[in-house]
DRENDO-37889 format. One record per residue (C-alpha): x, y, z; residue number from 1; residue in three letters. Coordinates in Angstrom, 3 decimals, decimal comma. Example, Ala and Ser with C-alpha at 12.3 -4.5 7.8 and 13.67 -1.06 7.14 Angstrom:
# DRENDO-37889
+----------+----------+----------+-----+------+
:       px :       py :       pz : seq : type :
+----------+----------+----------+-----+------+
:   12,300 :   -4,500 :    7,800 :   1 :  ALA :
:   13,670 :   -1,060 :    7,140 :   2 :  SER :
+----------+----------+----------+-----+------+
//
This chain:
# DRENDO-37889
+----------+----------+----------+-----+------+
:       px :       py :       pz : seq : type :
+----------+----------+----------+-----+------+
:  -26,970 :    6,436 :    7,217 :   1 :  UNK :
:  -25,544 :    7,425 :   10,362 :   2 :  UNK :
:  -22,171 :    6,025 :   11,494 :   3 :  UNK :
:  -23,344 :    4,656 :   14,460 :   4 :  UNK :
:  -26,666 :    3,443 :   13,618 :   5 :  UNK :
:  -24,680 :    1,022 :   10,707 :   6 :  UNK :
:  -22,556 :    0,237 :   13,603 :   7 :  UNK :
:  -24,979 :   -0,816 :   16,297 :   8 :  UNK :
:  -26,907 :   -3,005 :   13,459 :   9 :  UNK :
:  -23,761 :   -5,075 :   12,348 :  10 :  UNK :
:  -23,246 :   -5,705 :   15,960 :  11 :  UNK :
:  -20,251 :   -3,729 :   15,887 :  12 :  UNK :
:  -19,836 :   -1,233 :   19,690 :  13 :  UNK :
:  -17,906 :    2,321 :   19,858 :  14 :  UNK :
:  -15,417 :    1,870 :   22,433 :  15 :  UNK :
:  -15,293 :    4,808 :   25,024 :  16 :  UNK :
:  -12,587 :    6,769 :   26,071 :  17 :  UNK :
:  -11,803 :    4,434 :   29,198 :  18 :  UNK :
:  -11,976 :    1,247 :   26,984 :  19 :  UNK :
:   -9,388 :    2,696 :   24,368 :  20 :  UNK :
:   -5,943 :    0,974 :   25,711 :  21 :  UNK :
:   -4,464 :    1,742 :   22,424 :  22 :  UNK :
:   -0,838 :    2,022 :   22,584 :  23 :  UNK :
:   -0,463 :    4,000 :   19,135 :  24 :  UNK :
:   -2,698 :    5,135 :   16,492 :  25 :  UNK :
:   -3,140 :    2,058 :   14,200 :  26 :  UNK :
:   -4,522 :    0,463 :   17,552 :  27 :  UNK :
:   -6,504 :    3,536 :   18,390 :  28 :  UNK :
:   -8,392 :    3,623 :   14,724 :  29 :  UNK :
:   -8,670 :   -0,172 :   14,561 :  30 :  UNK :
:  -11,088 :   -0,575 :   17,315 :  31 :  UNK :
:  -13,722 :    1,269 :   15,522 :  32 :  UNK :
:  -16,001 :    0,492 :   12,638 :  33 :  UNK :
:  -14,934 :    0,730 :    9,055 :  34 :  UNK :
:  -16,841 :    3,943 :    8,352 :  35 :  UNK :
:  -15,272 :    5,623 :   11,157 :  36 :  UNK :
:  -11,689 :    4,323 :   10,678 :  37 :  UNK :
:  -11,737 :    5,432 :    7,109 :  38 :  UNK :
:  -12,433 :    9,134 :    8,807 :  39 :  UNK :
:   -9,919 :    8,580 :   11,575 :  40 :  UNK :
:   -7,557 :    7,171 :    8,889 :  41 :  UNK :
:   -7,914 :   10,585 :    6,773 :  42 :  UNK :
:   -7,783 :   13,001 :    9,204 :  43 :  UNK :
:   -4,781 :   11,478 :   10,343 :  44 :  UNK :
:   -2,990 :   11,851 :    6,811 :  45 :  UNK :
:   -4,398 :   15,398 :    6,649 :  46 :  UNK :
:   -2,426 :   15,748 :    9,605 :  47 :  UNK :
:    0,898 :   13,978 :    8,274 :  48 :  UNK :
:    0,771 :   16,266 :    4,994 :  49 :  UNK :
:    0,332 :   19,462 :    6,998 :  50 :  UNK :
:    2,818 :   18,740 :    9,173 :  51 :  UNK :
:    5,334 :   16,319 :    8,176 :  52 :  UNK :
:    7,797 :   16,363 :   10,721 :  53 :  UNK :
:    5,517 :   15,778 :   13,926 :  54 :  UNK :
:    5,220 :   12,906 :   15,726 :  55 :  UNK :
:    1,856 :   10,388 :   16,591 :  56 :  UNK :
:    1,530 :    9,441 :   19,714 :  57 :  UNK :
:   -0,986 :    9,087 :   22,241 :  58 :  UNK :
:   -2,049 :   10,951 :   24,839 :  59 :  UNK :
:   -4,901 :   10,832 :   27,306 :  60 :  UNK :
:   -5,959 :    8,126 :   26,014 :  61 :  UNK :
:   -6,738 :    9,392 :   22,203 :  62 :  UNK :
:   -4,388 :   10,162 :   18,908 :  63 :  UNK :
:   -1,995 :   12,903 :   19,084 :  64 :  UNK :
:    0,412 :   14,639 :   17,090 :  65 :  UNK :
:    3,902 :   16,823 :   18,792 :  66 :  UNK :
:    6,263 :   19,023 :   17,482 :  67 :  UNK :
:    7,870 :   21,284 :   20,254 :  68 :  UNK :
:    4,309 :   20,414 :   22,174 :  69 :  UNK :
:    1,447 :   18,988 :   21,261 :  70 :  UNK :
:   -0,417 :   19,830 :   17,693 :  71 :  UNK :
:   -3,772 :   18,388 :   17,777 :  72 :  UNK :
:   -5,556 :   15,614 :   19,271 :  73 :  UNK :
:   -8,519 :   13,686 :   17,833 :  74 :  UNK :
:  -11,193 :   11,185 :   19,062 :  75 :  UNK :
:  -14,118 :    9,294 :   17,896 :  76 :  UNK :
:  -16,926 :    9,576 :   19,816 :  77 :  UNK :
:  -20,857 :    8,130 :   19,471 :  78 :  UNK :
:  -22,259 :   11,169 :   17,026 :  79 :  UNK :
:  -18,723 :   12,963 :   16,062 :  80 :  UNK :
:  -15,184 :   13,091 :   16,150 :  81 :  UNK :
:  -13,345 :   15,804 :   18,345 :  82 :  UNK :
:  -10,309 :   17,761 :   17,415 :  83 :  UNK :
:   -8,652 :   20,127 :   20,171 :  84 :  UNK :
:   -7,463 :   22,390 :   20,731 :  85 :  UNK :
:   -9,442 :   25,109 :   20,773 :  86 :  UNK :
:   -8,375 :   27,133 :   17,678 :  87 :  UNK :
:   -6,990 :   30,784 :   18,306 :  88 :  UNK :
:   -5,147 :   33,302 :   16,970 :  89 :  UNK :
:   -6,194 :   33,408 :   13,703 :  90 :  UNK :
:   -9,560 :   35,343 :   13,405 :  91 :  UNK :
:  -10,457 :   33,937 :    9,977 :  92 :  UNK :
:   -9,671 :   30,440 :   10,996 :  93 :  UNK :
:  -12,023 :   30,841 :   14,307 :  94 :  UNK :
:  -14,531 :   32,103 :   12,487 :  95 :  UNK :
:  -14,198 :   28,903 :    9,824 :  96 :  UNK :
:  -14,528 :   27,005 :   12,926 :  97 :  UNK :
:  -17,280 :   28,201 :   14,839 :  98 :  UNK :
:  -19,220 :   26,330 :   12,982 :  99 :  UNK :
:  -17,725 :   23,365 :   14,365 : 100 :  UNK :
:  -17,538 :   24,386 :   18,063 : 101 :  UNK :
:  -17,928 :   22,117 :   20,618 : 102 :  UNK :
:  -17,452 :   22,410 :   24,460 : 103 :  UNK :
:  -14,416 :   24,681 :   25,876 : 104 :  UNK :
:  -13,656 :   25,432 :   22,235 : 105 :  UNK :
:  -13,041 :   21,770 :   20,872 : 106 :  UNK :
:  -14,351 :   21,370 :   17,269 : 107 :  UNK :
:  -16,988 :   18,473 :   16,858 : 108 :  UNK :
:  -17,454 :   17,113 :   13,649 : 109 :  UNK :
:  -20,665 :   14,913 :   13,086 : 110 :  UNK :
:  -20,240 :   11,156 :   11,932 : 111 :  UNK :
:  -23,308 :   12,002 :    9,694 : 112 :  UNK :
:  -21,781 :   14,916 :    7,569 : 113 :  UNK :
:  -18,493 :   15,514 :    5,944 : 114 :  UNK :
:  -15,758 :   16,197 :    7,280 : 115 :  UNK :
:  -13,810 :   19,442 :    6,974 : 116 :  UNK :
:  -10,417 :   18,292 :    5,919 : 117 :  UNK :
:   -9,446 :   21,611 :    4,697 : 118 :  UNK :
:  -10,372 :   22,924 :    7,586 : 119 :  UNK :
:   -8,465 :   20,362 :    9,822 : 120 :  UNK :
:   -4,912 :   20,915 :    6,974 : 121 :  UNK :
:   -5,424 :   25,063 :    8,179 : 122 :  UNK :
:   -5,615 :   24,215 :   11,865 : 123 :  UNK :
:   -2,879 :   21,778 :   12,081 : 124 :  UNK :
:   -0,534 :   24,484 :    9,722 : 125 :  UNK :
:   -1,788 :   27,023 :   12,317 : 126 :  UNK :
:   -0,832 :   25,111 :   15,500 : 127 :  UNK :
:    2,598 :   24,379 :   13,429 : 128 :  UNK :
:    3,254 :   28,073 :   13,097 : 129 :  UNK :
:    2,535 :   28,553 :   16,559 : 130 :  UNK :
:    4,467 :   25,581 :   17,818 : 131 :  UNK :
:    7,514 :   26,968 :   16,325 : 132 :  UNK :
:    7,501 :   30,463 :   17,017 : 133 :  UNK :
:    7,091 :   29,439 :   20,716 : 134 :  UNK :
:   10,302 :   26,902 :   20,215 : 135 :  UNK :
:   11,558 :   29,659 :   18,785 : 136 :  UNK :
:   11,260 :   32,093 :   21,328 : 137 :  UNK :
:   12,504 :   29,402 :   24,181 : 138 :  UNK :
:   15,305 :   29,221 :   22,429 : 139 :  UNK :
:   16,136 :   33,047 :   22,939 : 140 :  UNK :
:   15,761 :   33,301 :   26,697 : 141 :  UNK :
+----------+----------+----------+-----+------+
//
């Protein structure tokens, strides 16, 4: 059954982006229903385990994870969740991806199929790699 159908039939409403005035990301993932916390809950340990020493925060409203800059973001939405940014640099990776693309190259996974973990562990080691080579090459200017 879809997320949001279960959701609308126990009564229970997706916030929206301008009712989310979560101040971390236990608030963030409480204020939806179960089935969609569970998700929000696992992608956000797929993100710990890939990259252990960022930090969750949020930012524009939704989850986040820095280190030297931001990683990824995430966000539950009516039909999907969203995980930005786009992904790049990595033509085997975008190509993985594609079939996930959403507007201006944000990845939309629906609330009605699984969820790509594996693919989300790649991204975030991805965006880690690129994270610190640009730290990196701050450092040497």
């Amino acid at each position: 059954m879809h997320v949001f159908a279960c959701a609308q039939r126990t009564g229970t409403v997706m916030p929206t982006i301008q009712q989310l005035p979560a101040k971390n990301i236990d608030d963030y993932i409480a204020l939806f229903p179960p089935e969609v916390q569970a998700m929000l809950e696992r992608i956000r340990l797929t993100i710990k385990r890939a990259a252990p020493d960022a930090r969750e925060t949020i930012s524009y409203r939704i989850p986040a994870f820095t280190l030297h800059g931001i990683l990824v973001y995430f966000a539950a939405f009516k039909k999907h969740i969203g995980f930005y940014p786009p992904v790049r640099g990595d033509a085997q990776l975008e190509k993985a991806a594609s079939a996930y693309a959403g507007e201006k190259g944000s990845l939309r996974f629906p609330l009605d199929q699984p969820i790509p973990y594996d693919l989300i562990e790649k991204i975030v080691k991805l965006r880690v790699k690129q994270n610190l080579s640009k730290a990196r090459a701050r450092r040497k200017e």
